[in-house]
C-alpha positions in Angstrom: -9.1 -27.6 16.7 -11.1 -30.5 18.0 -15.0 -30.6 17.5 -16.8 -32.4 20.3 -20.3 -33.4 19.3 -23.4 -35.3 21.5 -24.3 -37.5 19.3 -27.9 -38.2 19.6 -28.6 -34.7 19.9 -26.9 -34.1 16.6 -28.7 -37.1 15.1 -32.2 -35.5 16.3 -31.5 -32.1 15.5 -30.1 -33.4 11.5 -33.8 -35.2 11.5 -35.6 -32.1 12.9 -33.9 -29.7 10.5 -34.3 -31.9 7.1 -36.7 -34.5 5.8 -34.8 -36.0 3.7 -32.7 -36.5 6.7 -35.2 -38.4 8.5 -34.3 -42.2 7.7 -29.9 -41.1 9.3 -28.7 -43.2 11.5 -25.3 -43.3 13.1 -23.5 -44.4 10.7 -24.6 -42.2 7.5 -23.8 -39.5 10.5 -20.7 -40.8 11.4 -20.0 -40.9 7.5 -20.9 -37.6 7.1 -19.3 -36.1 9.8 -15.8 -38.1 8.5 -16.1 -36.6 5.7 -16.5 -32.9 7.0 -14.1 -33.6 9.2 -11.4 -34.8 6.9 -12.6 -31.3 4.5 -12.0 -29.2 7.3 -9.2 -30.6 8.4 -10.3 -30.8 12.2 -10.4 -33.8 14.9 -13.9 -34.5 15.4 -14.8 -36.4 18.4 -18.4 -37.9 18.6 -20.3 -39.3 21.7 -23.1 -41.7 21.9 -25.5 -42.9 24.7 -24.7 -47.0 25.0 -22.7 -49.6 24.9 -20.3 -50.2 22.3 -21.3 -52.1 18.9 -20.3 -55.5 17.8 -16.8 -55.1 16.1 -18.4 -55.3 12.3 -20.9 -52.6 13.1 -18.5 -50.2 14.9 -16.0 -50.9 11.5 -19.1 -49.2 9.6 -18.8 -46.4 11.6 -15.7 -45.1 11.5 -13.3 -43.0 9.7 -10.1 -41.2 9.5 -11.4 -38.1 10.7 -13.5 -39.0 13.3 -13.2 -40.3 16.6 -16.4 -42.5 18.0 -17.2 -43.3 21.5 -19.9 -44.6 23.4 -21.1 -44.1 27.0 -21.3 -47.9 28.1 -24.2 -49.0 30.8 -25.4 -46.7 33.4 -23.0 -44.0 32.2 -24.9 -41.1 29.8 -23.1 -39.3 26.9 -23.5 -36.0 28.6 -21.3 -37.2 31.3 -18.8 -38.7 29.2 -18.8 -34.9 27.1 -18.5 -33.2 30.6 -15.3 -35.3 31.9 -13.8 -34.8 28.1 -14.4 -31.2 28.7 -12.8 -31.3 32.3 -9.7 -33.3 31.4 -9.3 -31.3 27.7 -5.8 -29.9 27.8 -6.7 -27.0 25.8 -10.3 -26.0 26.2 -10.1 -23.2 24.3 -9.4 -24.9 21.0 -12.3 -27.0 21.5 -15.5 -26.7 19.9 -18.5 -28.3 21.6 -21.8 -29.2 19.8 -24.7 -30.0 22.1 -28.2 -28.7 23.0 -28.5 -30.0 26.6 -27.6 -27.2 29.0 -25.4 -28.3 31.4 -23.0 -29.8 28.2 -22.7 -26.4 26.9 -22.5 -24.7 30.7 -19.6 -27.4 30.7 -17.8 -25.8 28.0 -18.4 -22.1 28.0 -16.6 -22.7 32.0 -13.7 -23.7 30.5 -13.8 -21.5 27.7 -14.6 -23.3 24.7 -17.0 -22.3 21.9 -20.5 -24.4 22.6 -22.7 -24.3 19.3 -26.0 -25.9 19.3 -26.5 -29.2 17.3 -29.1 -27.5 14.8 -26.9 -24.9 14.3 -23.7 -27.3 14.0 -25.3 -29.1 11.5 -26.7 -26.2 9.0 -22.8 -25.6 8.7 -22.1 -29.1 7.8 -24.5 -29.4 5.2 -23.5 -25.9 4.0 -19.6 -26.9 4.0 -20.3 -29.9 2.5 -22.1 -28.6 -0.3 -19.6 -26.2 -1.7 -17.3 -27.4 -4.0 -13.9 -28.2 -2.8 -11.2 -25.8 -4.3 -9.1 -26.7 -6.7 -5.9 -26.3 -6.9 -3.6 -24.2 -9.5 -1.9 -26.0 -12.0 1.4 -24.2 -12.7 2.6 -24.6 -16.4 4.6 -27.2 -17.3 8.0 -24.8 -18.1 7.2 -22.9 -14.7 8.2 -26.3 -13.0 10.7 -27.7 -15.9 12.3 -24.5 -17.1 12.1 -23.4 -20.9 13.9 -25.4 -23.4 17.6 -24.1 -24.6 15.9 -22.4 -27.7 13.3 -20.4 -25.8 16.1 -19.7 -23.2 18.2 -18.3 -26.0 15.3 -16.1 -27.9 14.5 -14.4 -24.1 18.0 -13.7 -23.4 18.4 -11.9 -26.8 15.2 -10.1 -26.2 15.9 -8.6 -23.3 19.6 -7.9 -24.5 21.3 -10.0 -22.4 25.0 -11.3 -23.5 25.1 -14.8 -24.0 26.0 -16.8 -19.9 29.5 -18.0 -20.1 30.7 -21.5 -20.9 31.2 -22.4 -17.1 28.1 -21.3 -16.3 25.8 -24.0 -14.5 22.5 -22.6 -15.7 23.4 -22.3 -19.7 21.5 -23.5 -22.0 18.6 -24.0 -19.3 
C-alpha cells in the first residue's frame, strides 16, 4: 500500500496536536515518517508546497521509505496530490492523508481511503511508540540437530531399533 500525505498540512496538524511537536520541521517529519514507513513496511509518498531544496538540504530529508516531492513555482501541493491521485494505477491501495477537501474528494472518487492529517498522525506517534516485535529464537539443536549421543538416548526411549548402517541420517 502506498501512503500519500500533504505535507504542510501534516506538519500543521503534528504542531496543533503536540507541543512538544511545535519546533518540527520537514525534515524531523520526513525522518519520522521514514521511519514509520520503513516499520510498516509501506511506500510513503510526501508532498510539499515549493520549489525543490538545494541538493544538501533535500539529502537531509530523505530516506529509504519515503518518497519526497515538492510542487515547484506557481504549482500547489494539492494539485500535485490530485494528478498523483488521477494517474495512480491502483487507487484503491492508496491511502491519502490530507485535510483540505477537494484532496480527500480527490481520493474517495477513485476509491481510496482519505484519513485526515490529525488523525494520520495520532497513528504514527502511536505505532511508533510500541515496541517492535521481536523475533523467536529457535534453540540451537532445533536448527543443528541433537548430537549422536542425545540422538541415541531418544531413539532408545522411545523404543526405536537402532537406523541401519546405510542410513543417511545415523548418528544425527
Amino acid at each position: 500500500m502506498t501512503v500519500l500525505i500533504d505535507g504542510n498540512n501534516l506538519l500543521h496538524a503534528a504542531r496543533d496536536i503536540d507541543p512538544s511537536d511545535l519546533l518540527i520541521g520537514r525534515s524531523m517529519l520526513c525522518d519520522i515518517l521514514g521511519s514509520w514507513g520503513e516499520r510498516r513496511r509501506e511506500r510513503v509518498c510526501i508532498v510539499f508546497d515549493g520549489p525543490a531544496p538545494t541538493a544538501p538540504l533535500a539529502e537531509q530529508i530523505g530516506h529509504v521509505a519515503l518518497q519526497v516531492v515538492f510542487s515547484g513555482g506557481g504549482v500547489s501541493a494539492d494539485d500535485v496530490l490530485n494528478r498523483i491521485i488521477a494517474a495512480d494505477s491502483a487507487p484503491r491501495r492508496l491511502t491519502v492523508v490530507s485535510t483540505d477537501r477537494e484532496v480527500g474528494q480527490a481520493g474517495r472518487r477513485r476509491g481510496s481511503r482519505v484519513m485526515r492529517s490529525d488523525a494520520f498522525w495520532r497513528q504514527v506517534r502511536r505505532d511508533l511508540a510500541r515496541p517492535l516485535s521481536t523475533p523467536r529464537v529457535e534453540p540451537v539443536e532445533k536448527e543443528a540437530g541433537l548430537d549422536p549421543q542425545a540422538t541415541q538416548e531418544w531413539l532408545r526411549e522411545f523404543g526405536v531399533a537402532d537406523p541401519p548402517e546405510d542410513d543417511p541420517l545415523a548418528g544425527r
